[in-house]
C-alpha positions as CSV (number, residue, x, y, z in Angstrom):
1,X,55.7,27.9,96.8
2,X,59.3,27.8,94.9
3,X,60.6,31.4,94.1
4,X,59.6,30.6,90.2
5,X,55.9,30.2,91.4
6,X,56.4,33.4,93.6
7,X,57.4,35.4,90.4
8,X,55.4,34.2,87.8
9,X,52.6,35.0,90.8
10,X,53.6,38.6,91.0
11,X,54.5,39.5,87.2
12,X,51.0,38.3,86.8
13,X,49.6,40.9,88.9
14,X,51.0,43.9,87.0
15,X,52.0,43.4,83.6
16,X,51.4,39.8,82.7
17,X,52.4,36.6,82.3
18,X,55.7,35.5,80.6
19,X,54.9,31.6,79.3
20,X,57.1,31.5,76.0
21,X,55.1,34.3,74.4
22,X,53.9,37.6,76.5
23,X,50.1,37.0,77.7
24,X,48.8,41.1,79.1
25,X,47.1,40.2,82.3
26,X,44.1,42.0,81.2
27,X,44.1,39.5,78.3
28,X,44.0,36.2,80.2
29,X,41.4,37.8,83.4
30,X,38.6,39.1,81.1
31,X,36.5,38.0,83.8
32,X,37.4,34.3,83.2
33,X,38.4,31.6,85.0
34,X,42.0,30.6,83.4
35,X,44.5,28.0,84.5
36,X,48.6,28.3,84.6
37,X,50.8,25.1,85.4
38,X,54.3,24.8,86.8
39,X,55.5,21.7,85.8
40,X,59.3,20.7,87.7
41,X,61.4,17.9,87.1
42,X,63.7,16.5,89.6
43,X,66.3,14.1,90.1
44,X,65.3,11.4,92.6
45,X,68.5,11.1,94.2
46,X,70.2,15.0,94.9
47,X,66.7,16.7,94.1
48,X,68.4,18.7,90.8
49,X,65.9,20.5,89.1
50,X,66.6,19.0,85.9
51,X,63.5,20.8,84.0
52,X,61.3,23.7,84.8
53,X,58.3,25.7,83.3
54,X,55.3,27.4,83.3
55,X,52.3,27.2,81.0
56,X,48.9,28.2,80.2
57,X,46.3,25.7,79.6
58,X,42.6,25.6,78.3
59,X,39.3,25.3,80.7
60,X,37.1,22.4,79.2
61,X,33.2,23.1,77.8
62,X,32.7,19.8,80.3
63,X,33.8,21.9,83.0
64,X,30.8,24.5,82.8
65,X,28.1,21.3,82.9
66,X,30.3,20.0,85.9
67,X,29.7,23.5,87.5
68,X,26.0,23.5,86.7
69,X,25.7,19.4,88.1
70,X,27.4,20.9,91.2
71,X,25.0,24.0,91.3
72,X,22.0,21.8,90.9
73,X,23.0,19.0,93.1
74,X,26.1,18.8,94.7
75,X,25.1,15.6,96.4
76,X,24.8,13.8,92.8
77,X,28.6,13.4,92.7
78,X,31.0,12.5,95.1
79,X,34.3,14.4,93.5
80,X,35.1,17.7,92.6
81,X,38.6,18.0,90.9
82,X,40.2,15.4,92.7
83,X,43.0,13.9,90.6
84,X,45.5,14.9,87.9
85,X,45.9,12.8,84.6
86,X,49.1,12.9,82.6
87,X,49.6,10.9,79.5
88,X,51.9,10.6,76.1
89,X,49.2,11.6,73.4
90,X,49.0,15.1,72.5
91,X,48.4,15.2,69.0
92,X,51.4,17.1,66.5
93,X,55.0,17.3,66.8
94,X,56.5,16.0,69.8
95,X,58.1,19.3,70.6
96,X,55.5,21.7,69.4
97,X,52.1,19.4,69.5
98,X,48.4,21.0,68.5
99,X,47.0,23.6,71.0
100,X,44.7,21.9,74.0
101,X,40.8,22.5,72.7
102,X,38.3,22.7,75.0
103,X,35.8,20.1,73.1
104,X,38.5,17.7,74.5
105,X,36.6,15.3,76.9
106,X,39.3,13.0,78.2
107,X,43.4,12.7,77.4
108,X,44.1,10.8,74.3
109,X,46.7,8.3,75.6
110,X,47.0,8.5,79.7
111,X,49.5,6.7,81.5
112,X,48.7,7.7,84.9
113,X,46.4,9.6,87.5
114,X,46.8,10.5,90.9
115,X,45.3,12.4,93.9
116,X,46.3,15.7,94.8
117,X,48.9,15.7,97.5
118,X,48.0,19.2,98.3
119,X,45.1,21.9,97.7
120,X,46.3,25.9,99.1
121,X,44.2,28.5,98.7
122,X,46.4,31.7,98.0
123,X,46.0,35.5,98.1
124,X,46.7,38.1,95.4
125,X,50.4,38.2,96.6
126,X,50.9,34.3,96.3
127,X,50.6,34.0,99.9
128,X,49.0,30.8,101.6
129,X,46.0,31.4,103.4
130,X,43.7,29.4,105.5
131,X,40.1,30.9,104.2
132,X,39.0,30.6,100.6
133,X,39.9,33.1,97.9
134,X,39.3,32.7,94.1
135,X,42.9,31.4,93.2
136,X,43.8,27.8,94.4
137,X,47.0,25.4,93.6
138,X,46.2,22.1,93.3
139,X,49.6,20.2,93.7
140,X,50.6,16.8,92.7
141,X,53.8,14.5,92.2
142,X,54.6,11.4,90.5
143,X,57.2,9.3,91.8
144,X,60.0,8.0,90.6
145,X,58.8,4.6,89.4
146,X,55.6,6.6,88.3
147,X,54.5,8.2,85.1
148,X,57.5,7.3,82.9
149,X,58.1,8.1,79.4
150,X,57.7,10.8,76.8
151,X,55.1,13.0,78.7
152,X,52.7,15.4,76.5
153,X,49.0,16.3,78.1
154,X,47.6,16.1,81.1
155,X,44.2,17.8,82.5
156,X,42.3,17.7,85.7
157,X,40.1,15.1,86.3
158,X,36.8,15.1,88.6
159,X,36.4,11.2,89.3
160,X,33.3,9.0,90.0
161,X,35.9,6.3,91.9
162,X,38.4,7.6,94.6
163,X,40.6,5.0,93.7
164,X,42.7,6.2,90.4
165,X,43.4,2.2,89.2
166,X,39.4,2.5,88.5
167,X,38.3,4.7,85.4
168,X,34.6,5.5,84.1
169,X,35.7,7.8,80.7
170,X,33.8,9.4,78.4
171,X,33.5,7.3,75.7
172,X,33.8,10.4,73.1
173,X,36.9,10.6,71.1
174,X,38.0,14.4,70.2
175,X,36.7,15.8,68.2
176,X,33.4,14.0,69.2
177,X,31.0,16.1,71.9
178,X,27.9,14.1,72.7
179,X,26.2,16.6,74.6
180,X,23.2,14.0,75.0
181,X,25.6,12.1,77.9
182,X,25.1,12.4,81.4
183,X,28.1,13.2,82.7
184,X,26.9,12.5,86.2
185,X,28.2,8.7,85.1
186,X,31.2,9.7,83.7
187,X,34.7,10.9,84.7
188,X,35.1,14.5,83.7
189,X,38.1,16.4,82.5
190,X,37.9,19.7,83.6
191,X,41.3,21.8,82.4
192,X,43.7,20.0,79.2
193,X,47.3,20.9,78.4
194,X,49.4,19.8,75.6
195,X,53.1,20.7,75.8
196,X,56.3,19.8,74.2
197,X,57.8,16.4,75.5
198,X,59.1,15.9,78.7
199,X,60.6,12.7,79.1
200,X,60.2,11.5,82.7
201,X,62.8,8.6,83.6
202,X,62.5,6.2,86.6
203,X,64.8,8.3,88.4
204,X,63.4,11.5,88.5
205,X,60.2,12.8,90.2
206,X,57.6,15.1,88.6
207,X,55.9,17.6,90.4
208,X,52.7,19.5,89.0
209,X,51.2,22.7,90.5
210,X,47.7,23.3,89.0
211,X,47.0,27.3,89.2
212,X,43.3,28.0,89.4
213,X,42.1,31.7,89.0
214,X,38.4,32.2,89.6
């Protein structure tokens, strides 16, 4: 965990969460499940950090019929949130683009997806730990030559295929919610977040850590 995780972590646990606006803790908790992203940009060769930040993002409606599927029977899909998806098509201005909705049922233009390279439970301190608790950071990078150009969304996928060249999406366009679909046939995106550009070149790397709070 970088020292800017490690802070963000601990401010959250007394009197909230600084992500370009003030967020009280007791505000985003509510007895929730909320998500917070720390998105670093690096350069490929001398590992810079060339960008930085921290964001909240929005839980998806899918997410609670993913929950019940897995409830029900968790032997009638394979994945649970298994990849990360990052594209270029949030929706507004390319610095300040329209707030994530939850109706959202898959990114509007994505580029890429990829496994998680790394899934830590943590404690209330920020500390890794090796039995389960209710906060989890689901890490992923993109490499250089991966992911390039003017990044805006990305959300957490739960897959039918392991293999992230191999996509079975929702064929609802936001602001379209079929809730007659079985989404036991269907990749499902479970958390969205727009934010202002990022422009990845093929020199940098990209690294995404996915805060869960239960």
């Amino acid at each position: 965990m970088s020292q800017v995780q490690r802070d963000r972590f601990r401010k959250a646990q007394s009197n909230g969460v600084h992500m370009g606006l003030e967020i009280p803790y007791s505000d985003m908790r509510k007895g929730e499940p909320y998500g917070e992203v720390f998105i670093t940009l690096t350069d490929g060769k001398t590992g810079k950090v060339l960008e930085e930040r921290h964001v909240p993002n929005v839980i998806t409606a899918d997410a609670s019929i993913l929950a019940a599927i897995y409830f029900n029977d968790k032997d009638s899909r394979n994945n649970s949130a298994n990849m990360l998806a990052i594209g270029t098509g949030a929706t507004g201005a390319l610095l300040s683009p329209n707030a994530p909705d939850p109706d959202q049922r898959s990114l509007n233009s994505e580029i890429a997806r990829k496994p998680w390279s790394s899934r830590v439970y943590r404690d209330a301190s920020g500390n890794a730990v090796a039995i389960p608790t209710n906060i989890v950071d689901f890490t992923c990078t993109y490499d250089e030559a991966e992911a390039v150009g003017a990044l805006t969304e990305m959300g957490i996928m739960s897959t039918i295929s392991d293999n992230p060249l191999i996509k079975n999406e929702n064929p609802d366009v936001f602001p379209t919610r079929d809730l007659t679909r079985d989404l036991t046939l269907y990749d499902v995106l479970v958390n969205y977040l727009t934010f202002g550009v990022i422009v990845k070149p093929s020199t940098a790397r990209l690294t995404i850590t996915w805060r869960i709070t239960f």
